[in-house]
N, C-alpha and C positions, 0 to 999 in steps of 0.2 A: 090583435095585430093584423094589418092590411095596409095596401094603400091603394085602396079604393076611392070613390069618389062621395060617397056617402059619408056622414058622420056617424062616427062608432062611439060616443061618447067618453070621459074620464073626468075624475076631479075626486078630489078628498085628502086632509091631515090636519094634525094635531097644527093649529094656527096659534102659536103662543102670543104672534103681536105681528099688529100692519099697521107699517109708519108711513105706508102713504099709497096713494091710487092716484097715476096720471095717465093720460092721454095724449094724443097730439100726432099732427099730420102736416104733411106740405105740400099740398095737391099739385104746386105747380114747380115741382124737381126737376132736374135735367131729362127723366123720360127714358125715351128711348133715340137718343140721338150717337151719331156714330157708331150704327149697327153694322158688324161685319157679318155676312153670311159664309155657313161652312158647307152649302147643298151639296151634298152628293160628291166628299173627296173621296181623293182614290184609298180603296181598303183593301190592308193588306191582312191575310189570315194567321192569327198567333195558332202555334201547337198549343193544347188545352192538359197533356197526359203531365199528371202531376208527378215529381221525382221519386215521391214519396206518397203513400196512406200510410191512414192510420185507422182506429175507431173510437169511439170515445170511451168505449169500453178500457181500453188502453192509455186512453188520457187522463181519464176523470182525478181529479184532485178533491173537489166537494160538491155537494146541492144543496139550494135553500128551496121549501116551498113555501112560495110567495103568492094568493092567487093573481092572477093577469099581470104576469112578471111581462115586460114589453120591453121597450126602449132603456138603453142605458150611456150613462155617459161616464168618463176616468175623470175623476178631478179631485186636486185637493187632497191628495192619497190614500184616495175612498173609490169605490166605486159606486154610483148610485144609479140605482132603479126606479121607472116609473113604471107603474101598473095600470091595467085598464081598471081598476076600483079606487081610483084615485090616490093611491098615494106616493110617496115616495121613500124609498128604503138606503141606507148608507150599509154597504157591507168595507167591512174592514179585510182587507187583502194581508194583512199580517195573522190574523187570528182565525181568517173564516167566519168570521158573526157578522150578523146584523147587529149594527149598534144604535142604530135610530130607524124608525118608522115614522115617520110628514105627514101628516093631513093638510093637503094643498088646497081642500075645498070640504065646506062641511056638509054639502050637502049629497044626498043618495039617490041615486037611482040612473042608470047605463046614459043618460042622454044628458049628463053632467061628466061623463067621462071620457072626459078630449085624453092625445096623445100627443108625446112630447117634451121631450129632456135638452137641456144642455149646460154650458159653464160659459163662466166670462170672469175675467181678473177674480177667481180666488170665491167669485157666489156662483149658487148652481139655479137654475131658470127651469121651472115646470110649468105646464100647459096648467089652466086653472079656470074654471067655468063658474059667472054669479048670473044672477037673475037678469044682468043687463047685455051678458054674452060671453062670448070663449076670452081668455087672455092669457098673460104669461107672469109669472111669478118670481122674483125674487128671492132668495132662501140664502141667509147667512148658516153658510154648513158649521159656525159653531157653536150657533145655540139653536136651530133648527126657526129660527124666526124668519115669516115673510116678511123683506122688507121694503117691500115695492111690490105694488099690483098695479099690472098697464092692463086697461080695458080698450082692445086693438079688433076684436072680433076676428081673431084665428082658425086658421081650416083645422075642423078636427082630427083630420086624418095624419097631419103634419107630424111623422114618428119623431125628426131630430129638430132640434131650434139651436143649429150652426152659430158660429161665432165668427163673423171675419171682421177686417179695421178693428173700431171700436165699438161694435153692435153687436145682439145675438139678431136674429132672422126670422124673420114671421111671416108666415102667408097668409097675406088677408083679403077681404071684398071676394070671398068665392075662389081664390088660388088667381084674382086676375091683377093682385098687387102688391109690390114687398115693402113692410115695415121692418125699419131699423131701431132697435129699442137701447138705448146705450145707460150704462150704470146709472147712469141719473140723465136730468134734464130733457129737452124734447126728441118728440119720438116723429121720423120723419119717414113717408109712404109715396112710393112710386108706382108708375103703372108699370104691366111687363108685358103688355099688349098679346095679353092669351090667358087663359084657364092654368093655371099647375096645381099639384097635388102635394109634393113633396121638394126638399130643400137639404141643399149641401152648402157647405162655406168652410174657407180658409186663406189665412193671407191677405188679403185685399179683394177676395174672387165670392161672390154667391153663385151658385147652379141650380137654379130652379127647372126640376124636369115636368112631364106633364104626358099623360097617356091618351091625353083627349087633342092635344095639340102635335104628338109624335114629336115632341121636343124637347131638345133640354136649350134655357137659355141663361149666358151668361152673363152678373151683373156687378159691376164695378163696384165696392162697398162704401167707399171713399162718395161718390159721385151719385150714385143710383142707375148711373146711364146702364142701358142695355149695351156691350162687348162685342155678343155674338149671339145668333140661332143655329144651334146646332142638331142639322133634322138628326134624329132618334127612333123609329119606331117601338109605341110602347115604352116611350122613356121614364123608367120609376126611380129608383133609388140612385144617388151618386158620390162620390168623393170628390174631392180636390186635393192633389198631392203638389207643392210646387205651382207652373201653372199650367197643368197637365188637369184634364178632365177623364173624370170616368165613369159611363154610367151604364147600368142593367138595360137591357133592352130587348125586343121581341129575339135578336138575331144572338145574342148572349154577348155578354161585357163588352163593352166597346169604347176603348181608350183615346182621345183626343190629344194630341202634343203638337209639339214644333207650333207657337200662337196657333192652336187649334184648326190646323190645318192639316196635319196627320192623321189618317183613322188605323186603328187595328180593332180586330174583333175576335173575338173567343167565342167561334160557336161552339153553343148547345149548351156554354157555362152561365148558368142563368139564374139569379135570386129570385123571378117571379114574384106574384101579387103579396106573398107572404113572407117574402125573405127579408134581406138586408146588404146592404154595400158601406162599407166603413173605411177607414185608414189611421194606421198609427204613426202615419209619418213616413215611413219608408215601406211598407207593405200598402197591398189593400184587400182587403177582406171582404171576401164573400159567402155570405146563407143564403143558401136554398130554401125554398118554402118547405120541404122535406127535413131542413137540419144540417143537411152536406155542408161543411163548411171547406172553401178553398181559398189560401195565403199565394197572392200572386206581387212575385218584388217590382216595386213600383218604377224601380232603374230599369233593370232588363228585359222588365216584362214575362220573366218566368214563372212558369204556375210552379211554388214550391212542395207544395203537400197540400194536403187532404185529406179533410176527418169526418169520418162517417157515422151518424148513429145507426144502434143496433136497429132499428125499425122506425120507419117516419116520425118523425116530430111537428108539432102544429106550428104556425106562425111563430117568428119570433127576430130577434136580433143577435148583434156580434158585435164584441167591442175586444180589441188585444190589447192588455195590460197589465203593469207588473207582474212582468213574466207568465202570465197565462191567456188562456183564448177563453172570454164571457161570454154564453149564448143563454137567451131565453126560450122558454116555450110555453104562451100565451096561453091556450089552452089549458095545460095539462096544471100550470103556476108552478111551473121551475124553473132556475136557472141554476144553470150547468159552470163549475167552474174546470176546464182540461189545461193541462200543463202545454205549453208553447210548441215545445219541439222534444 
């Protein structure tokens, strides 16, 4: 787990059947035209003290050990897991099991193991690496079959593959370009005029952030066009709630609203290199590179609670669903499942 600027590799699962491998690009998309910039608005300082802790000692509901438990995504009334050993796992939130284990890639070894999960109408999309480069996968979650492989040459580092319009989201050419990969037919690639690392989407909205460009920018999904650059320092992980932005940052969460022209910041509340920034729709959810996980409501802007593990945790993510808060820890290959509230 990271989001660094290097590739950490992933890929591997049981491939029952692949009914096709496409490609495809439109080098000459709308671009980046009618860029708003948001330099330097005024920011106002959110209270960070949560209403509430907790520990996860106090939460815990179950564990699975999974090794290189990472990225996860709710869909489909599964949850499922991508691992840094490439595979992908379905736990069942009614039972607590795993009830499938994906081989997304059959081949072994760390530098075949990209990162990267997500869902689109009802299939789930894993990062998946062949001889000719990184790409993204298709997987009917009811027979565990790939049924689409796009060879896009994806940033390995890429933890989530967002879903906004009718696309999941891909970062490709080095983090200097976003492909759009839609359930079928062509797959279309814009420039974002800078390096990014990682990618948020919802609605109609992508946010590509970027720790090398101190930015996060956002892109119309509909269009491709660039929206806005919104400086960031240190800009890693983000959400999209509505058309309200939020992203991790050197100075800690830093919330965008009102057409991106609003700033608020939560210092010192910071997911860092290791953590994660999420949303279930009306929360947003933050890990720490430590495990601290903090639920701040996305209306008010209040930090709700706070759940602490007993002793650091390695890298990992956060996803809140049917009724519980899902975190990983890449290292150690567990995920934690703690009761909501």
């Amino acid at each position: 787990m990271g989001v660094g600027l290097a590739a950490s590799g992933l890929a591997v699962v049981v491939v029952l059947s692949l009914n096709g491998c496409d490609a495809g690009s439109d080098p000459d998309g709308p671009g980046t035209a009618d860029t708003q910039s948001s330099a330097a608005p005024a920011a106002a300082t959110a209270a960070v003290e949560p209403a509430r802790t907790s520990s996860y000692r106090a939460r815990e509901r179950s564990r699975f050990d999974s090794a290189g438990a990472d990225g996860m995504v709710a869909a489909g009334g599964a949850l499922w897991v991508k691992t840094d050993v490439g595979h992908v796992l379905r736990i069942d939130p009614g039972t607590d099991r795993i009830t499938a284990d994906l081989t997304v890639d059959p081949r072994t070894g760390q530098s075949f193991y990209c990162q990267g999960i997500g869902a689109l109408d009802g299939a789930i999309w894993a990062c998946a690496t062949r001889k000719d480069g990184t790409g993204v996968a298709r997987i009917d979650p009811s027979t565990g079959r790939i049924t689409r492989l796009v060879h896009v040459g994806k940033v390995f580092d890429q933890l989530a593959l967002p879903s906004a319009g009718d696309a999941i989201g891909v970062l490709v050419d080095d983090g200097e370009a976003l492909s759009l990969v839609p359930p079928s037919g062509a797959v279309r690639t814009f420039p974002l005029g800078g390096r990014f690392q990682q990618l948020a989407g919802s609605g109609d909205t992508f946010v590509a952030t970027s720790v090398v460009e101190d930015s996060a920018t956002v892109v119309d999904a509909a269009s491709g066009s660039v929206r806005a650059r919104l400086d960031v320092t240190d800009a890693r992980m983000a959400a999209v709630v509505g058309e309200d932005v939020w992203v991790d940052s050197f100075d800690g969460l830093t919330h965008f609203s009102d057409a991106l022209s609003r700033r608020t910041v939560y210092p010192g509340l910071i997911a860092g290199p290791d953590g994660d920034v999420s949303t279930d729709g009306t929360s947003v959810w933050l890990r720490a590179s430590d495990g601290t996980i903090t639920q701040i409501d996305a209306a008010s802007g209040a930090v709700l609670q706070q759940v602490r593990p007993g002793s650091p945790r390695s890298g990992g993510s956060v996803v809140a669903a049917y009724g519980s808060i899902w975190t990983t820890d890449s290292e150690a290959g567990l995920i934690t499942r703690l009761r909501a509230g």
